[in-house]
N, C-alpha and C positions, 0 to 999 in steps of 0.2 A: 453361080450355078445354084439353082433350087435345092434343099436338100429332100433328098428321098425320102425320106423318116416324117417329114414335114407335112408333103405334101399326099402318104400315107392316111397320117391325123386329119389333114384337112378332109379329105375324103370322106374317111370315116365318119365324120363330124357332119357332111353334107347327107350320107346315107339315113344317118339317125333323123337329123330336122326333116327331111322328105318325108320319110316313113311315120313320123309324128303327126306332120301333113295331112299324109293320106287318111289316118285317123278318123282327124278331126274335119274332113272333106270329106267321106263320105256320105251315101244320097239319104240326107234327112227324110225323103219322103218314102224309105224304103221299112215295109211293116213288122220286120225281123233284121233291125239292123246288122251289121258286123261289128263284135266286140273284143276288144283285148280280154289279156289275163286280168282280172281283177277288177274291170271296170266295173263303173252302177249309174243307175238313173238317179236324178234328182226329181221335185225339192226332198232332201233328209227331212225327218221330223224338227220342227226349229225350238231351239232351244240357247235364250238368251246367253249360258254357261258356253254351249260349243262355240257359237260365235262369238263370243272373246277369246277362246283359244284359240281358236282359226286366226283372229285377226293377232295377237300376239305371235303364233307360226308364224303368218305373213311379215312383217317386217322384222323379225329375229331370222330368218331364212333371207329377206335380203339384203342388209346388215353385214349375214356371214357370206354371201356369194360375193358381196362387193369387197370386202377385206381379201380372201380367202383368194379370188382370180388375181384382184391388184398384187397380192404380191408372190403369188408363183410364176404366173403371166407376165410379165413387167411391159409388153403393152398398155396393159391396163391400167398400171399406174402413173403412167402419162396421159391416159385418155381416160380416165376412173369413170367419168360419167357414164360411159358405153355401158357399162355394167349396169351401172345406176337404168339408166335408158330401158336396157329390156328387159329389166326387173319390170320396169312399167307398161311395156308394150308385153309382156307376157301377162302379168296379171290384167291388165285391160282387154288382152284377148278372152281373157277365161272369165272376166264378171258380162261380156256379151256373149259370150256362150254359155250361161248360166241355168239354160234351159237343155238342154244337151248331156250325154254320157260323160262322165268322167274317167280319165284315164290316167291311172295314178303312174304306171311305166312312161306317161311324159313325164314326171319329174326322175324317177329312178335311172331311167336310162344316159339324161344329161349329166347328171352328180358322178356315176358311175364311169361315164367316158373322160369327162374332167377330169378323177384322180388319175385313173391311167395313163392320162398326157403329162399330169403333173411330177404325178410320183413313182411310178412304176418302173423298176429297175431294168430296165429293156435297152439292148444296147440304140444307144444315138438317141434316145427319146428326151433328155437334158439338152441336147445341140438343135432339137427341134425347137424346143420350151425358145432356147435364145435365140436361134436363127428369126423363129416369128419378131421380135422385139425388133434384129437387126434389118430386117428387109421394110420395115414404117420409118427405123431410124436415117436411115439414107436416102430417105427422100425427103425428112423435115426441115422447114427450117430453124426450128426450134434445136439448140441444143441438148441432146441426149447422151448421156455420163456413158463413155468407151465405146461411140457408134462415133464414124465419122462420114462425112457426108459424098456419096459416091457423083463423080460429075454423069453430064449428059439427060443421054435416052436411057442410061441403063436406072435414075434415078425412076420414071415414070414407067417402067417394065416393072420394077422392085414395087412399083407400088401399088399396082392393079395387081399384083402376086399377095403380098399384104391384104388388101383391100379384101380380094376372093376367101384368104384364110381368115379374117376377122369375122365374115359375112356366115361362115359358119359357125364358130362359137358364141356370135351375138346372139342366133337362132335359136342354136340349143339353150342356152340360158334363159329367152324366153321361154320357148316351151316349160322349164322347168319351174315354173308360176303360174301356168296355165290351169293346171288342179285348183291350185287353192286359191286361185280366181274364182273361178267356176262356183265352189262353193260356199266363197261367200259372198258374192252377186245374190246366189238362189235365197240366201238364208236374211240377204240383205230384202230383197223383195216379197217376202214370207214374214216379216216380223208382223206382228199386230201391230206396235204401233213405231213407224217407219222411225222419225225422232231417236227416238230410242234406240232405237238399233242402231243407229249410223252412229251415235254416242258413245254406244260400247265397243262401235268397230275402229273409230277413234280411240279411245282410251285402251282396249288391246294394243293397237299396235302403238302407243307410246310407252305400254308396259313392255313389249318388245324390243323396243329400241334401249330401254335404260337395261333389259337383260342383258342384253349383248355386251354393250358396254361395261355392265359389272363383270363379266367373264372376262373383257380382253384387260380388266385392270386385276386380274388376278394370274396373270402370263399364259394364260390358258392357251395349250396346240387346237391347232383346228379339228383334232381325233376329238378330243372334247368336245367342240361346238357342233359338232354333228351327232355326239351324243346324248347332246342336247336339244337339240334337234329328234332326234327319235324321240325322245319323253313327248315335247310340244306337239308332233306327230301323232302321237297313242292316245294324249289327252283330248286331240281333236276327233279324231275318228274311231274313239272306240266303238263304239257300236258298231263297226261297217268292218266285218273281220279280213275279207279278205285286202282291202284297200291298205288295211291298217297294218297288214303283214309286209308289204309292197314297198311302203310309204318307209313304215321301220326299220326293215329290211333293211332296206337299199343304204339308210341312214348306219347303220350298225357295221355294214360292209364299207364302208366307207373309210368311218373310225376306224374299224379294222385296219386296213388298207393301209393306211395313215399314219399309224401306229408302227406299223412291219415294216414299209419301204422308207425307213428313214435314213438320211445321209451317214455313214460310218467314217467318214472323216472328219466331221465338225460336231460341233454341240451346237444343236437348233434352240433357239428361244423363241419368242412370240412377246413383243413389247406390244402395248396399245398402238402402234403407228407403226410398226412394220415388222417382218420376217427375220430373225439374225442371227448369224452362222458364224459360232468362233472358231477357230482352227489356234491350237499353239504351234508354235515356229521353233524349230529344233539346229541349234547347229552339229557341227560334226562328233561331238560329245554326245552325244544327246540330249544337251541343257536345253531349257528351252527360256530362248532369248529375245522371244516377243507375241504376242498373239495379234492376229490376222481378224477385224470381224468385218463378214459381209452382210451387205442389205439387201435383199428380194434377190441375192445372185450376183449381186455387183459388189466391189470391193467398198468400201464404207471408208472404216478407220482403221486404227493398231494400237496397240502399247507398247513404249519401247522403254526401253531402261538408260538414261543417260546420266544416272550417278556418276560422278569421278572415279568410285572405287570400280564396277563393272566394265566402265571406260577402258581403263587402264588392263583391267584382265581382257580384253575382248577389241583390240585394236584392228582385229581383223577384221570386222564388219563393219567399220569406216572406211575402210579399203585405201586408209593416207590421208581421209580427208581432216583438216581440222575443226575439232571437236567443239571449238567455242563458236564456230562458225553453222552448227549443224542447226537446221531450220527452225529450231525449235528454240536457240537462244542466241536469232538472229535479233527480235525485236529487243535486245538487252543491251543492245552496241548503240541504239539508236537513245534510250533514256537508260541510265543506270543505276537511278536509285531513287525509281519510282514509291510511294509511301503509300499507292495505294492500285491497285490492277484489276480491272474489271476484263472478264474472258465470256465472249457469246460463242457459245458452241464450243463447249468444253469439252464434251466427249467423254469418255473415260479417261480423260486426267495429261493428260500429255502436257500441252498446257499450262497448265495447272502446276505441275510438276517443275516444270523449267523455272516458273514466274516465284516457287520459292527458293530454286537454286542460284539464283541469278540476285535475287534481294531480299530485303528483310520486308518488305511489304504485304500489308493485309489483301487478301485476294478476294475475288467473289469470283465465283463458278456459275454461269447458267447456260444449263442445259436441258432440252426439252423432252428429252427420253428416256424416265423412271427410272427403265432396266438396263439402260447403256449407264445413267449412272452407278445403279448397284454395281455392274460387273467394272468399272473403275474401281469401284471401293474397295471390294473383294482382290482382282487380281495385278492392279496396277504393282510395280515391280518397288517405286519407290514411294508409296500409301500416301499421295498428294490429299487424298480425301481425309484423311485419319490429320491433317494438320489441322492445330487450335487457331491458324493464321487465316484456314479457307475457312467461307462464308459458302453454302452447298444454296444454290435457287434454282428448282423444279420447275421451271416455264419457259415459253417461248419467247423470242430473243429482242422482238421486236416490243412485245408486250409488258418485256422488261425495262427497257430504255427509256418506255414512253411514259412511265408511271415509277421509276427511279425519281427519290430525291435525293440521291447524292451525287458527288462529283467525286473524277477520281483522275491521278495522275497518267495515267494508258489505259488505254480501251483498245482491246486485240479482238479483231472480229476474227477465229480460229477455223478457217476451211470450214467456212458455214454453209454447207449446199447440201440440202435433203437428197441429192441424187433422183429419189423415183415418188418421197411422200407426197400425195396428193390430198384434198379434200374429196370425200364422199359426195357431197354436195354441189360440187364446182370447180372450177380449174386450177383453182390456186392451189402451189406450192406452198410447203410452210415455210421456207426460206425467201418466198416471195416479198411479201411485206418489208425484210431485213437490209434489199436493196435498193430503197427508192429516193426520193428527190430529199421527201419529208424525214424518212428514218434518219437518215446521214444526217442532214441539220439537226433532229431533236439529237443526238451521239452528241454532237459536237458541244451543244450545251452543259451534256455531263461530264465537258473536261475543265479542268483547272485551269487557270490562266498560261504558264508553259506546259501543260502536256501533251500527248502526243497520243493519236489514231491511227491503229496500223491494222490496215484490211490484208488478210492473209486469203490469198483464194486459187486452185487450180485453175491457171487459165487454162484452156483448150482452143481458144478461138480470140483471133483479135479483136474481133467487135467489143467480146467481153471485157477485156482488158480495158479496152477504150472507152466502152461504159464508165466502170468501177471510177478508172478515173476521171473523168468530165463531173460524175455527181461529187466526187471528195473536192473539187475546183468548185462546184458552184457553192458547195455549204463554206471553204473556208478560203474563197476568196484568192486561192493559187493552186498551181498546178502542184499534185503529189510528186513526191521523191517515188520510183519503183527500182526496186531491188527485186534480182531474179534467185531463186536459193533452190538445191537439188540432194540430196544426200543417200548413199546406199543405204541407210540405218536411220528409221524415220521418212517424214513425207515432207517432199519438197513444195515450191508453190510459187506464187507474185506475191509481194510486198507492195503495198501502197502506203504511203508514212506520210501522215499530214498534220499540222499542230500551227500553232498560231508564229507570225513573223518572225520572231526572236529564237521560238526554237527550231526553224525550217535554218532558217541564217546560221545558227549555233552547227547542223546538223552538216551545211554546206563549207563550212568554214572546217571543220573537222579533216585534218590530213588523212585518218586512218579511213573514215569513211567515205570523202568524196571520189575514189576509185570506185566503188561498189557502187555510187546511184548515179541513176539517170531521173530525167522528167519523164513524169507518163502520157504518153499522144491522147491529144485532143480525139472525141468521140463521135465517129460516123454515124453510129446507131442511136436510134428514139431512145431520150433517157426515160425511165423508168420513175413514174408518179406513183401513190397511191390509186388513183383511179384507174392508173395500166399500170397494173403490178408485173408486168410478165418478163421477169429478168432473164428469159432464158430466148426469147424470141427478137428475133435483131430489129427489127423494125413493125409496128402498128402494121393490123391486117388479120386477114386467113390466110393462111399456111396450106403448099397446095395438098400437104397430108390432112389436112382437117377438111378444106373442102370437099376431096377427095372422099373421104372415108363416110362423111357425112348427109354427102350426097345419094351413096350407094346404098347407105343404110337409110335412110328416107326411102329408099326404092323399095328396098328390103322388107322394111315395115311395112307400106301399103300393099304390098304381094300378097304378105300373110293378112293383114286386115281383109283384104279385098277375098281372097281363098278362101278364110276362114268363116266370115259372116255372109259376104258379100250376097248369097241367096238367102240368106236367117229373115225371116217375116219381121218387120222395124213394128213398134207399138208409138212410133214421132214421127214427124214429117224428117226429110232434111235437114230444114232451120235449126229444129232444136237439137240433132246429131250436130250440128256445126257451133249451135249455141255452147254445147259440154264441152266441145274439139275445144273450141278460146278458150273457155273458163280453164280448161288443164294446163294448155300453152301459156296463158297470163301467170297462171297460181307455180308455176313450175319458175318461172323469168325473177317472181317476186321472192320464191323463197332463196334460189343461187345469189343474189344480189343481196337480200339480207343475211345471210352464211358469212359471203365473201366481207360486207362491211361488218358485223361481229366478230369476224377473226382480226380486222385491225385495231379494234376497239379494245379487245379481251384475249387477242393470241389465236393462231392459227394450232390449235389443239384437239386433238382427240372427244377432250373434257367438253369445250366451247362449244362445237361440232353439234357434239350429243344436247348438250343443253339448251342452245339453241331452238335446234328440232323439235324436241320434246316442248320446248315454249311456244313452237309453232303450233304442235297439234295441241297443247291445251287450250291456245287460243282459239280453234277450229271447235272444242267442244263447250268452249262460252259459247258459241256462235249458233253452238246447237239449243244449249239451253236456252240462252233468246229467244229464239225459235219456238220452242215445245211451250214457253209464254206467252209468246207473244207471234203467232205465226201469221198474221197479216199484216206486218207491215211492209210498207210503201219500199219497193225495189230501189227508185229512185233513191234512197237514202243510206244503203250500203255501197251502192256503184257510186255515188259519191263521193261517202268517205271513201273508198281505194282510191279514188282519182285524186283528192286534194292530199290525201299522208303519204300517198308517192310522189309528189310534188313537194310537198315538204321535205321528204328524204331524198329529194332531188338534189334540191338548190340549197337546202343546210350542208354548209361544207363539214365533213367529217370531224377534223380537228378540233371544231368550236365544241364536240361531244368529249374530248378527252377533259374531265373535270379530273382535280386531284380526289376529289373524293369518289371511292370506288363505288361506293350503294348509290351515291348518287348519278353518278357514272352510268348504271344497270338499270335505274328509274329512267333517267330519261333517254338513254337507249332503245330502251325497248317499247317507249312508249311513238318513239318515233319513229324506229325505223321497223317495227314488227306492226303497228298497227295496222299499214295495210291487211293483213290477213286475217282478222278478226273480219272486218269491212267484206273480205273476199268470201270466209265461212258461209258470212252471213247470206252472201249472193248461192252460195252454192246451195245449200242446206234449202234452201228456199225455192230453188227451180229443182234441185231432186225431190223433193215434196211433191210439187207437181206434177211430176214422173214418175207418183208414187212407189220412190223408189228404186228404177228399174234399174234390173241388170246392167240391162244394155247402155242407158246412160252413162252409170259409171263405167263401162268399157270406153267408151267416147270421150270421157272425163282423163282417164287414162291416154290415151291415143296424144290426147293433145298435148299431154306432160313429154310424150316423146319426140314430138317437133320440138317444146317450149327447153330441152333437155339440149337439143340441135341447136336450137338460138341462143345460147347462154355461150357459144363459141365464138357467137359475134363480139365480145366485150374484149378478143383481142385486137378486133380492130375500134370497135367505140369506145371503149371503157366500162367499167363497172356501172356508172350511174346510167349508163345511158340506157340499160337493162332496165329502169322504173320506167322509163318513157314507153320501150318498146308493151312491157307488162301494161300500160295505160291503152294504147291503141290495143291490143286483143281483148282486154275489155270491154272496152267502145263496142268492139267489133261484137261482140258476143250480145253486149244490150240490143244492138241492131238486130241480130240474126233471132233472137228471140223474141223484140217484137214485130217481125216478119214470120214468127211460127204459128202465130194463132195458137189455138185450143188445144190440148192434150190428144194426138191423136188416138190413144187406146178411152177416151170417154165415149166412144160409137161403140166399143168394143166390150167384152167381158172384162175386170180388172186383169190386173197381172195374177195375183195373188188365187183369185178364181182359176185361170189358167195354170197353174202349177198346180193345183187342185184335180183340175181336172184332166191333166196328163198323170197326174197320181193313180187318178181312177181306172182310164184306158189301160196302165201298164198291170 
């Protein structure tokens, strides 16, 4: 059954986008338009200072919309890109309507409806938040953490119901970029000299991007970033008082909002990579005998206390079980006096914990979230972190293994499953990487001759299981020992225990143990490579949730494209609107595919993520400088290079990049697999020149990043690399359609720039 509350929101949600709509579809040829509150004409007087704060708004605004939904919404942190998507089909709408009224209540109204769904103390509006998440979850194939998968017709009922409620918060979100589209298309087409501008609208928004990220590394709640947000607001639009009341406003009411409707049963934090809710756990004393933390709303991890001395007070939350048997110092039956324990996904200490109770051995801890390990530090019950034995490693788990020079007698991969963290950028999970053909093999090199690999992981589904184990078979050559473990006190899980001959043999010959193991079944589902990282999806393909959703939202967008410009007088033929559509679709293909291959190079991190990016658009502003030097040269020699260094980044297999030296590592990383976009700049930089800029262009340029955002889905069924091939054919395609354009068609016409001028005039 639908929930009423839900489909309430959805509603609501449709009223606003229509009504945003109507707005911006009103009859342009009308001589006293119809105006919202607070709207204004463009072009602003241009001024190189605003358009850098503009473009700094612009991606510090999408940055915090994409965090800020992924993890209220927990849709979205399955499907992250969606966000990402009409962050760019909203801002692409609003640099081709950059001749047009500005209406600052499209963004106030969408920010403003979003906190209410999110946070707003209303009875059932929390069951709504999760109900959205569960009606996509039952019809994927993809594994989704406490969603389980409903049979039949009722899966594809659920999911055109999903489908419907996505299709309005995609909307609104767009809308909510459509202003500061708008204004700086206008201001992008108004510079004296175009170069330039496009340089500093570059270089804002990578000041943007590294803002953002120094907030969320400083734990900062989202009441914050939107009052951060109002500053970067005021600084853009001071002069324009009432927009700038609007714009602020709505920003100020938000933090408000944010601030007042906070959970009174948890302690909220805000790590660089997700949302998280502690709750202490109380027995009948009122002691409290363990804390609870969730992530975006889902149960994450715990802290439990498994001292001998608390044991022994406290037998009643074992409920009879025995204690040397509780899942946490299962792995200690299997080696017992290991001298050296390496733990990926340490958590707040659990782990960690058992691995000094159990032996005298030196530990290393890696854990990839900052603040999950502070609150280990802090409230773990028996201070595993405060030990002189643990070794503390702040990184991602894959990117540890792979760049370890040491070996060690166990390796406990600890309930390693991000549950909902995504990349910004792309599809990947950061626990993705941690399951693949290659990870397992390089683990297995950092164990000693008898030691022993024990993957600890919530199965939910047997494919998974049958995974896990088929990859521990191929790296060492026999099928894993699995042990099942479950315990009232603490989290239970699969055991997979694999080690070289002698100590599989030792382990089988063992009386006390060979009751407890079986062998783990052979694997029906596609193992999981680096190139198909997708450990949660059973087999290579679209998922009918992704074709679904993606199909509809393709409709979606071309609705509003088509609504929104569809009569706006073009200053290009077709060809070159189609020429910008591939250049955004390619330049969109190239950068999820170098994302996705720097997160296995360097960790699927927050840190990597950001610096990446930012290395993207600095390359984007070499490309400009090129340019403002040297701006004739020959096309043919950037479409080029992008064809031959994405062919390079093709066919060099990833692994030969893992050098032990890390600088050197980043050199030739980036030389290979980032250069395309230098090459791509160069192409772009170079045909918006010729379109002197235009608005509209860059809306086109935009548009194509949202198909190119839709096909970055297809690498569940190709792979990651095969994303450089696809990015080479829309280039093609775009060389084509541009030299099928011929001449500039606004050279018959007044410039653009003259045109803004002289709508300045009329008004």
């Amino acid at each position: 059954m639908i929930d009423p509350m839900l489909v309430l929101v959805v509603v609501v949600g449709y009223v606003i986008a229509f009504f945003l709509l109507r707005i911006y579809t009103e009859d342009k040829s009308s001589a006293r338009p119809k105006t919202s509150i607070g709207s204004f004409e463009l072009p602003l007087a241009f001024r190189y200072r605003q358009l850098f704060a503009l473009s700094v708004l612009g991606l510090y605004f999408e940055m915090l919309m994409i965090r800020w939904l992924s993890s209220e919404i927990r849709i979205f942190a399955y499907y992250k890109n969606l966000v990402l998507i009409a962050c760019f089909l909203g801002f692409g709408l609003g640099c081709a309507l950059c001749r047009r009224r500005v209406h600052p209540i499209a963004t106030a109204l969408p920010i403003l409806f979003f906190t209410v769904f999110v946070a707003a103390p209303l009875p059932r509006m929390h069951d709504a938040v999760v109900n959205l998440t569960v009606l996509i979850g039952i019809t994927s194939q993809v594994q989704i953490w406490g969603i389980a998968a409903a049979p039949g017709a009722l899966n594809y009922t659920a999911l055109a119901a999903a489908i419907a409620a996505v299709a309005s918060l995609f909307a609104c979100i767009a809308f909510t970029f459509v202003p500061i589209g708008q204004v700086v298309g206008a201001m992008l087409e108004t510079a004296p000299r175009g170069p330039r501008g496009y340089t500093i609208n570059v270089a804002g928004s990578l000041v943007g991007i590294l803002l953002y990220t120094f907030i969320c590394f400083l734990y900062q709640p989202p009441a914050v970033w939107f009052l951060v947000g109002a500053v970067l607001f005021g600084l853009a639009f001071f002069r324009q008082r009432k927009p700038v009341l609007i714009f602020l406003g709505s920003c100020l009411l938000v933090g408000a909002a944010l601030t007042l409707w906070t959970d009174q049963t948890s302690r909220i934090y805000w790590s660089p990579y997700q949302k998280l809710a502690l709750m202490p756990m109380r027995d009948k004393n009122n002691e409290i005998v363990a804390y609870r933390l969730n992530t975006n709303d889902s149960f994450y991890q715990q802290i439990v206390n498994l001292s001998p001395e608390f044991v022994a007070r406290h037998m009643h939350l074992l409920a009879g079980e025995d204690p040397n048997w509780n899942p946490y110092n299962v792995p200690y039956h299997f080696l017992s006096s290991p001298q050296s324990v390496l733990v990926l996904g340490a958590g707040m200490g659990n782990d960690v914990a058992a691995a000094l109770r159990n032996t005298t051995a030196q530990v290393t801890a890696v854990e990839i979230d900052p603040l999950i390990l502070k609150l280990g530090e802090s409230l773990h019950f028996e201070r595993p972190y405060q030990s002189s034995r643990v070794h503390i490693i702040n990184d991602d788990a894959r990117s540890y293994i792979q760049n370890c020079p040491e070996k060690f007698d166990l390796i406990l991969f600890s309930l390693l499953d991000s549950h909902t963290t995504a990349s910004s950028y792309s599809n990947i999970r950061i626990d993705n990487f941690v399951y693949t053909r290659e990870a397992i093999a390089r683990t297995r090199e950092l164990l000693n001759p008898d030691g022993l690999m024990i993957v600890k992981f919530d199965v939910h589904s047997d494919w998974i299981g049958d995974r896990l184990g088929r990859l521990i078979q191929q790296a060492f050559g026999q099928a894993p020992f699995y042990v099942g473990s479950s315990s009232h006190y603490g989290l239970g899980g699969s055991f997979f225990i694999a080690g070289s001959a002698s100590a599989m043999r030792q382990i089988s010959q063992n009386a006390g143990l060979a009751g407890r193991i079986s062998v783990a079944r052979e694997s029906h589902a596609t193992l999981t490579t680096d190139d198909w990282p997708y450990f949660y999806q059973k087999d290579r393909g679209l998922p009918a949730a992704v074709l679904g959703m993606g199909g509809s939202l393709i409709f979606l967008s071309w609705y509003m494209i088509w609504r929104m410009t569809g009569r706006q007088r073009s200053h290009a033929s077709p060809m070159w609107n189609l020429h910008f559509f591939l250049l955004g679709a390619g330049f969109m293909l190239l950068e999820a595919q170098i994302v996705s291959k720097m997160a296995l190079l360097f960790g699927t991190t927050w840190v990597v993520n950001s610096i990446v990016v930012s290395g993207l658009l600095v390359l984007v502003v070499i490309a400009n400088v090129l340019f403002e030097y040297w701006p004739s040269y020959p096309l043919t020699m950037p479409y080029a290079g992008v064809i031959i260094s994405s062919l390079l980044a093709y066919f060099i297999p990833l692994h030969s990049l893992l050098f032990a030296s890390f600088s050197l590592r980043i050199i030739v990383a980036t030389l290979l697999l980032c250069l395309p976009v230098l090459f791509a700049g160069m192409v772009f930089v170079r045909s918006f020149a010729d379109m002197r800029f235009s608005g509209s262009a860059l809306g086109w340029n935009l548009f194509g990043a949202v198909l190119g955002g839709m096909l970055e889905t297809l690498s569940q069924a190709t792979g990651i690399r095969a994303l450089a091939l696809m990015a080479i054919g829309l280039y093609l395609g775009s060389w084509t359609a541009r030299n099928r354009a011929g001449a500039v068609a606004s050279v018959d016409t007044i410039s653009v720039r003259e045109e803004h001028e002289v709508l300045a005039d009329v008004r």
